[in-house]
N, C-alpha and C positions, 0 to 999 in steps of 0.2 A: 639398524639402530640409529644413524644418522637421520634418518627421515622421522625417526619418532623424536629426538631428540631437538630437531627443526621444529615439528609440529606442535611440542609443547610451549617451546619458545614463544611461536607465535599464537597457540594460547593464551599462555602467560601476558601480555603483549593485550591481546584482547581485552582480557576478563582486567585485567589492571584499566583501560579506558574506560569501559562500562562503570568501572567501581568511581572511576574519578568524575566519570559525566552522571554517574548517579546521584553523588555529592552536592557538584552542582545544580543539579535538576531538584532535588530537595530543597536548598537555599533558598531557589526560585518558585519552589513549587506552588505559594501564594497568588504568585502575577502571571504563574503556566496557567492556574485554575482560572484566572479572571479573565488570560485570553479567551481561554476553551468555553466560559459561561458567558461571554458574551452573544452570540445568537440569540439565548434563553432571554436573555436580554431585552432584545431587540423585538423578540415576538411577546412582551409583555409578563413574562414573568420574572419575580423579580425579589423570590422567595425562595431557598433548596434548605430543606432536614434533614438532622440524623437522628435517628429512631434509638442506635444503639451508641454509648458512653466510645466506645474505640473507631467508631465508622468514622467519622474527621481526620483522624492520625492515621489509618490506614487510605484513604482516599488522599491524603499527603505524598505517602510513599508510593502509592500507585501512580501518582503524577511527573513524582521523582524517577520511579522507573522508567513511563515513557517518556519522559524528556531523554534522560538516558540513551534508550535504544538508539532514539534520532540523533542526538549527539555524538556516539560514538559509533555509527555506520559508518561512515567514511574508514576509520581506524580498521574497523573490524574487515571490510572489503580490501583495506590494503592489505590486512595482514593474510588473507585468504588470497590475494595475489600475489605476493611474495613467497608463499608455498608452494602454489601451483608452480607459477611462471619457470624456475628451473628445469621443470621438466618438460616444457614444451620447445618448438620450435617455433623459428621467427614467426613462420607465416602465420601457425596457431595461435601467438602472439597478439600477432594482428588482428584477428579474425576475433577474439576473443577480449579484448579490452574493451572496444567500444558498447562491448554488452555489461561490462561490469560498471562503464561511465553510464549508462543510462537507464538503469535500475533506480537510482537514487532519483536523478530525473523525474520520470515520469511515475513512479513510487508519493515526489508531491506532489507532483501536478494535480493525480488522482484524489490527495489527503485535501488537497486545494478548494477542487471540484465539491470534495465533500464540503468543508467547513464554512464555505463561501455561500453554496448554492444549495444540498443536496438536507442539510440538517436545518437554516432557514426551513426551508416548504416541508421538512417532516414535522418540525413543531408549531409551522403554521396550520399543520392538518391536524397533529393530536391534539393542540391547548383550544379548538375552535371546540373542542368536545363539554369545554367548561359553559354551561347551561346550567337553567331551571327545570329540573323534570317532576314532574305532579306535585311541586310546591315544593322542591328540596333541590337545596343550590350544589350543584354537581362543582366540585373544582380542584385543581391538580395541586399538589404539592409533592414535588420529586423528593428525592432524596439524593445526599453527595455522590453516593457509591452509583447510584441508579442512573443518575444523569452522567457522572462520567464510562459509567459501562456504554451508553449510551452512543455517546459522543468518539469515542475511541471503536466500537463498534464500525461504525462511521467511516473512520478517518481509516483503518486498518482493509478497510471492504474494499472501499474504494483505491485505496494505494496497493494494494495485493492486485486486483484486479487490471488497473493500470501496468501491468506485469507482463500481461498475455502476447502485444507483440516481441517481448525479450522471450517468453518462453517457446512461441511458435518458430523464432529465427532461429533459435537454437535445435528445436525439433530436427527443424529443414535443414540446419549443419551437419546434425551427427548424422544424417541420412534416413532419420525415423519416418520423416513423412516430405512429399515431396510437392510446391507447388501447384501442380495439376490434382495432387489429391484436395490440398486444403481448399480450391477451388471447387471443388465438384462436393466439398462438405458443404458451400458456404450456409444450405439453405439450415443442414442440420446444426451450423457453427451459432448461425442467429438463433434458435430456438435453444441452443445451449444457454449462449448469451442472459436470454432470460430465465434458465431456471439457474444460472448463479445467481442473477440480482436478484429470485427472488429468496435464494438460502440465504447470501449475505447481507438482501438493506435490509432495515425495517420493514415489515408487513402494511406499507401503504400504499396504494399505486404508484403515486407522484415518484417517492422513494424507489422504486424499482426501476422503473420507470428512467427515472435521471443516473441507475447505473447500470442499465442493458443497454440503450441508446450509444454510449461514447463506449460501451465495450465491441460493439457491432463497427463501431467507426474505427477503432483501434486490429479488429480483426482485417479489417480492408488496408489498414495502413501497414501491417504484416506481410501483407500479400503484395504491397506496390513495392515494400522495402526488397523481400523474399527477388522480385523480377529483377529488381536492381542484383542485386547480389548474385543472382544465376549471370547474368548480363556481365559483369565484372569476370565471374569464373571462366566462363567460356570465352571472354577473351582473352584472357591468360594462358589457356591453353592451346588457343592459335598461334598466340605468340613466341610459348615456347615449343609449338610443332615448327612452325617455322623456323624458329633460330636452332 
């Protein structure tokens, strides 16, 4: 009963931050939309519709929401650490923090890669489609909902995916899979590599492309971290055969 009484707490705790960083993500949700539509910007368009009377106000709160989510990770990760942590020990402790510090990390780095680099060249590759074809002017006009499904699409692919060496370290922790295996996957790891880019980007090469690439580099950076961390264990354990 204790632990359930802990765990709602830091529920409560939660779902109170989300509501408060929803709030202000709402407030803001005008100048979040003007960051996020700058790209579309930049590659020339310079036009978004809403087809239907309530798409505006709900592409409001969809904004508000993911402002939200990003605002209150921090909260939400502590309070998920604050539940766990009791029940571990030190060394668990240890081993297990610096995984919760760099989720957030490389989470933007990932969102970064997108909004920077990854969403420029996919609408430098869809809006190049705007032409004349047998005397009728082909040309895009998105819509709010459309482009930020878009755009969050994007930012979420890429920041998920940005994930894989926290998820593979963790693998090799619990003892799921061990070094020498994920080495001897690597060839099948890269051809994994691309069939998430190509579920998660958009359907264009470039797009794909710019998110198998840094997932291939990120699976290798698993594997130099993964050496370190064996290297570490097994001197701990000479150490304390020795003493």
């Amino acid at each position: 009963m204790d632990h359930l009484i802990e765990l709602r707490r830091r529920l409560l705790y939660s779902m109170a931050a989300l509501v408060l960083a929803f709030l202000v993500g709402l407030y803001f949700a005008e100048p979040i939309f003007g960051f996020l539509v700058h790209p579309l910007v930049k590659a020339g368009q310079n036009k978004l519709i809403y087809t239907q009377l309530f798409e505006a106000f709900f592409v409001q709160i969809k904004v508000g929401f993911f402002a939200a989510i990003m605002l209150a990770f921090p909260v939400i990760a502590n309070q998920l650490w604050q539940f766990v942590a009791p029940g571990l020990y030190r060394k668990e402790k240890k081993a297990l923090l610096p995984f919760i510090l760099a989720t957030p990390v490389l989470f933007l780095t990932g969102a970064a890669l997108a909004y920077y680099v990854a969403v420029p060249t996919a609408l430098h590759f869809l809006l190049s489609y705007q032409t004349n074809i047998g005397g009728i002017q082909q040309e895009a006009l998105p819509s709010l909902a459309n482009y930020l499904s878009f755009v969050m699409q994007f930012l979420f692919a890429f920041g998920i995916a940005f994930l894989l060496p926290v998820l593979l370290m963790l693998l090799e922790g619990a003892g799921i899979v061990t070094r020498k295996q994920l080495v001897g996957a690597r060839r099948y790891a890269i051809i994994g590599c691309f069939a998430i880019a190509l579920v998660l980007a958009p359907p264009d090469a470039g797009s794909m492309i710019l998110l198998a690439v840094p997932l291939v580099l990120l699976y290798e950076l698993a594997l130099i971290a993964i050496w370190f961390t064996e290297r570490r264990r097994s001197k701990e354990i000479v150490e304390v055969e020795s003493a």
